[in-house]
C-alpha positions in Angstrom: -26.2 -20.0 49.1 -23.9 -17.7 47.4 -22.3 -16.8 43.2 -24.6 -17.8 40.4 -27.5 -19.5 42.1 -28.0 -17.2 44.5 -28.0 -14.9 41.9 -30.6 -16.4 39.8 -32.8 -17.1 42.8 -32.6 -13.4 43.6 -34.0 -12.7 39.8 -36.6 -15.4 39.9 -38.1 -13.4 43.6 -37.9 -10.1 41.7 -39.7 -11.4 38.5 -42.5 -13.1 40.9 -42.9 -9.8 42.7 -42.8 -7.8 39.7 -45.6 -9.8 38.3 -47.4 -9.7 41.8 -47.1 -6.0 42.0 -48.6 -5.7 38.1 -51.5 -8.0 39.1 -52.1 -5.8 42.7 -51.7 -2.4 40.6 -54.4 -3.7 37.9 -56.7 -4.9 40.9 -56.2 -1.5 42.4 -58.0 0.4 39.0 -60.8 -2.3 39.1 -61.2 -1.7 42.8 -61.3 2.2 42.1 -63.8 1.6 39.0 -66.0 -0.6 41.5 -65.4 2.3 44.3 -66.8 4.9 42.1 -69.7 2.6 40.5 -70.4 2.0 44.6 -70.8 5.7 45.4 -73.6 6.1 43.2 -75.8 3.1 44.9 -75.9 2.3 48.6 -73.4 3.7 50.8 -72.7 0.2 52.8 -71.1 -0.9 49.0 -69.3 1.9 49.2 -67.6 1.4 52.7 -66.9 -2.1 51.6 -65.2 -0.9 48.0 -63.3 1.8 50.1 -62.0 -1.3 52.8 -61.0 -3.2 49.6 -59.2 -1.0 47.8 -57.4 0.4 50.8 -56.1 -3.7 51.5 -55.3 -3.5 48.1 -53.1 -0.5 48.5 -51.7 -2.1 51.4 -50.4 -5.2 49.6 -49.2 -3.1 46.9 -46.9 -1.4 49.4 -46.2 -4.3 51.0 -44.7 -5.9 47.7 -42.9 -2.4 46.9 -41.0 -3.0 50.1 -39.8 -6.8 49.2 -38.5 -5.0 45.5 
């Protein structure tokens, strides 16, 4: 595949990761909110909010990488 559809496929990619990346970065603050909301009550919760947010992170670089 090569010219103008290649192109356009190339922009479509980059608009789905874009959005991905937005939706991972805005699941990233409510992971941090539930981390901190976590700390105060029982320390498994914590573990488990610190395990999701560092997949989260993971995927966010992950997607930062395909950009």
């Amino acid at each position: 595949m090569s010219g103008v559809p290649r192109d356009s496929l190339l922009k479509i990619q980059s608009k789905w990761l874009q959005n991905g990346l937005d939706n991972l970065k805005k699941a990233h603050a409510e992971a941090e909110a539930a981390l901190e909301k976590a700390k105060s009550g029982a320390a498994d919760q914590a573990a488990a909010a610190e395990e999701n947010l560092k997949k989260i992170d993971g995927m966010i670089a992950e997607t930062q990488e395909e950009l």
